[in-house]
Z-matrix of the N, CA and C atoms (Angstrom, degrees):
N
C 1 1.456
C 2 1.521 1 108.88
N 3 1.296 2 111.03 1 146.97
C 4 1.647 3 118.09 2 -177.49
C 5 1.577 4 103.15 3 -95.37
N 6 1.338 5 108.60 4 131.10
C 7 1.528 6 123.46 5 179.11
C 8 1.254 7 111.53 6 -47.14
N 9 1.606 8 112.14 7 -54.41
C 10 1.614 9 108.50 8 162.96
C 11 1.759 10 130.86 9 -18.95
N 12 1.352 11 95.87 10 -47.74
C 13 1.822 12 119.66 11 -170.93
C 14 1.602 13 86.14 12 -79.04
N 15 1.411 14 137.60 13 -50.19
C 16 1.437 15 115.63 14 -149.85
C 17 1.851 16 87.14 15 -97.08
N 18 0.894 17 123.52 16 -15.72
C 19 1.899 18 129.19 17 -171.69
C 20 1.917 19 79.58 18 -70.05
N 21 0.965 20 104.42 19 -76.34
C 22 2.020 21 115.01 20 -161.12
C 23 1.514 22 101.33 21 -44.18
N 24 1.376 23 109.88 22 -56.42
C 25 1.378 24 114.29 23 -168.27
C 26 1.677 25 117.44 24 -53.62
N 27 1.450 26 105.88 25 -25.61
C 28 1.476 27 94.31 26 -176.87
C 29 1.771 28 106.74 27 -81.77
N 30 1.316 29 115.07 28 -20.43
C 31 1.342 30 111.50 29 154.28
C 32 1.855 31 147.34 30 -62.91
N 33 1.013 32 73.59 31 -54.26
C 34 1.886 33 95.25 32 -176.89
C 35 1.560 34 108.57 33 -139.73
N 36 1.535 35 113.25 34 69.58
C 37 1.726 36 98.97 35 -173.14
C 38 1.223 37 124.05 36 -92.64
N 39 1.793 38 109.78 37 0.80
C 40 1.368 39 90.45 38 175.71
C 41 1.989 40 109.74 39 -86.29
N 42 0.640 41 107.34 40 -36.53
C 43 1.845 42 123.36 41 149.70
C 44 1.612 43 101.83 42 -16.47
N 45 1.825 44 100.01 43 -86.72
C 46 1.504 45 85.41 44 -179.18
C 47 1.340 46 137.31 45 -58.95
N 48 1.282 47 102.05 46 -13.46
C 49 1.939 48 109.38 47 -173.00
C 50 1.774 49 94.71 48 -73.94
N 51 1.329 50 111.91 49 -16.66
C 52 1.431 51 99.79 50 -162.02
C 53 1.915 52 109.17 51 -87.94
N 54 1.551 53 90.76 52 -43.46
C 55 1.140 54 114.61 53 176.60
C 56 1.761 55 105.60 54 -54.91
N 57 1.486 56 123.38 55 -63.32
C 58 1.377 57 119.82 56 -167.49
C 59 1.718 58 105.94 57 -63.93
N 60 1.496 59 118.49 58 -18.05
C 61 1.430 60 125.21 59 -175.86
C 62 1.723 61 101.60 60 -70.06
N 63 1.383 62 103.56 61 -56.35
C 64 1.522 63 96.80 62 161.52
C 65 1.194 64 148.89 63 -18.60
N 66 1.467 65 91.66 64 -53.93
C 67 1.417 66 123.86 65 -162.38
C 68 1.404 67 115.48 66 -97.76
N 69 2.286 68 110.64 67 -2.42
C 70 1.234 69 122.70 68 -175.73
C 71 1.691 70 108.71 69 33.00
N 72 1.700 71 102.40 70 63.74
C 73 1.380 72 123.98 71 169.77
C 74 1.522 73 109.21 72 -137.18
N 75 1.596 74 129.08 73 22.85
C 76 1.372 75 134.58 74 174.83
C 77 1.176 76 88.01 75 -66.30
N 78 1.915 77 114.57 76 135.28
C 79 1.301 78 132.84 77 154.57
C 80 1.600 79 113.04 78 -31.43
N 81 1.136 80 111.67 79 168.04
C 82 1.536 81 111.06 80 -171.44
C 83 1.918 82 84.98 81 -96.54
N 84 1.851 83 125.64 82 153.56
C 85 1.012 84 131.25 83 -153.61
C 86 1.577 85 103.96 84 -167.23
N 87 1.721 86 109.08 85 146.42
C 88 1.370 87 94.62 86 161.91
C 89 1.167 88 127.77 87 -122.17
N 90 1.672 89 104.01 88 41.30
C 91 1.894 90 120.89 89 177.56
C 92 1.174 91 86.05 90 -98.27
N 93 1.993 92 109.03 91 139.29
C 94 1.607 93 131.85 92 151.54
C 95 1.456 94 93.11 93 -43.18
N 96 1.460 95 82.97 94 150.74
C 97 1.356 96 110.41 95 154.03
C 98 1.584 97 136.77 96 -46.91
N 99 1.630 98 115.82 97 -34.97
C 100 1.291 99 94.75 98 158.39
C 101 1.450 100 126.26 99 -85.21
N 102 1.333 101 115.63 100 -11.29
C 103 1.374 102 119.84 101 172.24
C 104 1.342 103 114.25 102 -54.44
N 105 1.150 104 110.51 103 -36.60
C 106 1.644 105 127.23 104 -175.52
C 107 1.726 106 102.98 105 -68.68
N 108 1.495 107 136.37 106 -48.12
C 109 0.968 108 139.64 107 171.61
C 110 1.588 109 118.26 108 -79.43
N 111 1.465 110 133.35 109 -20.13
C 112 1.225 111 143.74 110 159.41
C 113 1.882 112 108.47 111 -52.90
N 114 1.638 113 114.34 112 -55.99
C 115 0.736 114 139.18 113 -161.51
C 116 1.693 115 105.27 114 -68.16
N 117 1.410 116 95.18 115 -71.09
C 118 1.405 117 88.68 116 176.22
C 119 1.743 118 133.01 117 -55.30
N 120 1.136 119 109.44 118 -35.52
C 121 1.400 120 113.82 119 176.87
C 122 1.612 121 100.88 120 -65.39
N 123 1.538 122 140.05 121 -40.11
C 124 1.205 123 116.77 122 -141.75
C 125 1.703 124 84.31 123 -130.70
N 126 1.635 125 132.47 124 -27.78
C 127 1.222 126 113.83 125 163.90
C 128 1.370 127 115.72 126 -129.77
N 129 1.369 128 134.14 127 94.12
C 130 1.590 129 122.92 128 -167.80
C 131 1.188 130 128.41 129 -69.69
N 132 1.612 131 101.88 130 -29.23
C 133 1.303 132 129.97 131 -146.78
C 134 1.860 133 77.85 132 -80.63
N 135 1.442 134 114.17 133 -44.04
C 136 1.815 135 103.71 134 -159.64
C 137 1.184 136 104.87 135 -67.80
N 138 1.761 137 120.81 136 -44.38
C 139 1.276 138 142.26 137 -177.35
C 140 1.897 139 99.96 138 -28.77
N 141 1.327 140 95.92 139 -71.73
C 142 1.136 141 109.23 140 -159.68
C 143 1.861 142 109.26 141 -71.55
N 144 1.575 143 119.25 142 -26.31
C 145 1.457 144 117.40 143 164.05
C 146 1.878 145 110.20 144 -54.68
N 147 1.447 146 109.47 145 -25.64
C 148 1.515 147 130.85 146 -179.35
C 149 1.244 148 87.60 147 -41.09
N 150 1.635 149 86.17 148 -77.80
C 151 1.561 150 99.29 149 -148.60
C 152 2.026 151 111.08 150 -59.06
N 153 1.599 152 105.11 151 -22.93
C 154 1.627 153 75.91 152 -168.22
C 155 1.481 154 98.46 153 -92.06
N 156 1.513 155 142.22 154 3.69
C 157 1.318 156 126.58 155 -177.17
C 158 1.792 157 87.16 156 -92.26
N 159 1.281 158 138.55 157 -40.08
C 160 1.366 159 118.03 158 169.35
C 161 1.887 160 131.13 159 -49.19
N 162 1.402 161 76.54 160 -24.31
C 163 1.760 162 96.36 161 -176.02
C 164 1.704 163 102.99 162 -97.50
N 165 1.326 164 131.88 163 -39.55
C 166 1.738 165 130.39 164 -160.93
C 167 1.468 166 104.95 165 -119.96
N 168 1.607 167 101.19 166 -38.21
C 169 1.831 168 99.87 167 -161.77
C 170 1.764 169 112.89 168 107.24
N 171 0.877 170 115.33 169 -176.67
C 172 1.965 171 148.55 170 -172.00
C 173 1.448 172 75.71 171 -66.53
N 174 1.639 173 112.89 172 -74.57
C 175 1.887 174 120.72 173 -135.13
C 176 1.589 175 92.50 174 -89.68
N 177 1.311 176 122.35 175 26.32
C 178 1.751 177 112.89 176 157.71
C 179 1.713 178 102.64 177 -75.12
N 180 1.220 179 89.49 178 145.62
C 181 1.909 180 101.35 179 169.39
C 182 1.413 181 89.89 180 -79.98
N 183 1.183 182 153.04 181 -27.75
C 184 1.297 183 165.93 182 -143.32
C 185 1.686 184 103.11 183 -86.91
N 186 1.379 185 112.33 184 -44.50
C 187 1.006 186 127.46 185 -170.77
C 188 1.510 187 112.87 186 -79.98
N 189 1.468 188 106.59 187 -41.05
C 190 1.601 189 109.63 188 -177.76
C 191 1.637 190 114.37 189 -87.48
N 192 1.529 191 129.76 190 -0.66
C 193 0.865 192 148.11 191 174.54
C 194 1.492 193 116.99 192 -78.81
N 195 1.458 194 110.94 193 -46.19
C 196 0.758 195 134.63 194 175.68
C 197 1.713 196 110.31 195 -70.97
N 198 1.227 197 125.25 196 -66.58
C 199 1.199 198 141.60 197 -160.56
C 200 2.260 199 94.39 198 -72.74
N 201 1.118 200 109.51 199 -15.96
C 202 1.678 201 118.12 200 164.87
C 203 0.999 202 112.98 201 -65.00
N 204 1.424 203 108.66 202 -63.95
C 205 1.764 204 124.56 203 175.13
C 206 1.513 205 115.52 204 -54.17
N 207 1.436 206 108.64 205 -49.21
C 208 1.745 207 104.54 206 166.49
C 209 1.492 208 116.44 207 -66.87
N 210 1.017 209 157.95 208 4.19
C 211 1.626 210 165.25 209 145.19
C 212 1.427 211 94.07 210 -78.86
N 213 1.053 212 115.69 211 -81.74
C 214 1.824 213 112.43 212 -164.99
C 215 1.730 214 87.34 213 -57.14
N 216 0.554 215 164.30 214 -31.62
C 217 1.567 216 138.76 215 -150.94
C 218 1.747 217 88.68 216 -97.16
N 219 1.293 218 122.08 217 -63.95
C 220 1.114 219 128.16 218 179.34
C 221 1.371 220 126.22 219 -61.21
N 222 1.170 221 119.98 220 2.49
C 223 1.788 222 135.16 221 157.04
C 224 1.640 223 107.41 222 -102.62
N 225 1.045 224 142.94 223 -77.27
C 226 1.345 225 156.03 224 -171.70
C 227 1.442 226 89.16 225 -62.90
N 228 1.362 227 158.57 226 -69.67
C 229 1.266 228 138.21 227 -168.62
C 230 1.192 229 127.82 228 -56.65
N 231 1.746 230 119.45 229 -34.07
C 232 1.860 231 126.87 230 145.62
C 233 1.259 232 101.92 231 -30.52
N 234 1.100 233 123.76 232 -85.13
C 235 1.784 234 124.40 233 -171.52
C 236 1.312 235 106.47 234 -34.91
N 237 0.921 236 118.89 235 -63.06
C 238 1.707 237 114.45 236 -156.88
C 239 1.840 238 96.25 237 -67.98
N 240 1.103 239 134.33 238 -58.07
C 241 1.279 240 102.98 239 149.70
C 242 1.572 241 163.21 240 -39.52
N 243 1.268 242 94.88 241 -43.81
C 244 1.436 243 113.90 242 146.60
C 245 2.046 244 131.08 243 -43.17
N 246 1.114 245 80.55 244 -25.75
C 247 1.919 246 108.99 245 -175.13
C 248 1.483 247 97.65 246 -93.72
N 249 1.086 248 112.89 247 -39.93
C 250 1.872 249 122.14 248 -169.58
C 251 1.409 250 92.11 249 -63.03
N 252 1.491 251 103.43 250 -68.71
C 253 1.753 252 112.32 251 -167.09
C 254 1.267 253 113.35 252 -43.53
N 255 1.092 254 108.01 253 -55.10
C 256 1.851 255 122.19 254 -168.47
C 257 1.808 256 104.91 255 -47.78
N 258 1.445 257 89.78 256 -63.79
C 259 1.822 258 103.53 257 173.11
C 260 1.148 259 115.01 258 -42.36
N 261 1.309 260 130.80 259 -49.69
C 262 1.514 261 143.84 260 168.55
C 263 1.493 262 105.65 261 -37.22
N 264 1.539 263 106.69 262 -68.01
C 265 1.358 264 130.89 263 -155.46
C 266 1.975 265 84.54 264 -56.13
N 267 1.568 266 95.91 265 -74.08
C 268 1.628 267 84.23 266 -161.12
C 269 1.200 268 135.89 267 -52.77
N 270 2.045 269 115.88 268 -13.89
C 271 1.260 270 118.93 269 -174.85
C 272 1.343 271 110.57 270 -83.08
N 273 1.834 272 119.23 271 -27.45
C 274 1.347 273 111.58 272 159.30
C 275 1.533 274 122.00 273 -51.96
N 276 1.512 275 110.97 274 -56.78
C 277 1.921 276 105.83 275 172.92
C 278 1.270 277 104.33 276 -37.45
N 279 1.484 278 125.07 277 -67.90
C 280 1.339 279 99.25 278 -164.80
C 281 1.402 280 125.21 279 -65.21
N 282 1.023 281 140.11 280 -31.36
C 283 1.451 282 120.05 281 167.94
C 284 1.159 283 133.97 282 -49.19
């Protein structure tokens, strides 16, 4: 796997999964093909932990970097939605 793909991905991965698919540069993997398109649209972040323990293993730093960013993203991004709704909710009551 190119550092580029695991550098982007911890930012914007459903982006990069789309972009390297393009570019027929998806890590090598042993999810079907629709798993691969199931995956990316609805979890990228796992897709792509897939791909680097198929590609590095457990003992990649790559892997635990990654697998940080998928917890913090997936805890702290509930909230910030959760915060959206509420705000929503109360500015409708008050009117």
């Amino acid at each position: 796997m190119e550092n580029i793909f695991l550098v982007l991905s911890l930012f914007i991965p459903r982006i990069t999964l789309v972009i390297f698919f393009f570019m027929h540069s998806i890590p090598f993997n042993n999810v079907p093909l629709i798993g691969d398109f199931l995956l990316a649209v609805f979890l990228p972040r796992v897709l792509i932990l897939i791909y680097v323990v198929e590609n590095y293993g457990v003992e990649s730093p790559w892997f635990w970097i990654h697998l940080v960013m998928a917890v913090l993203v997936y805890i702290f991004g509930g909230r910030k939605v959760s915060k959206r709704r509420m705000r929503k909710k109360v500015k409708i009551i008050d009117k």
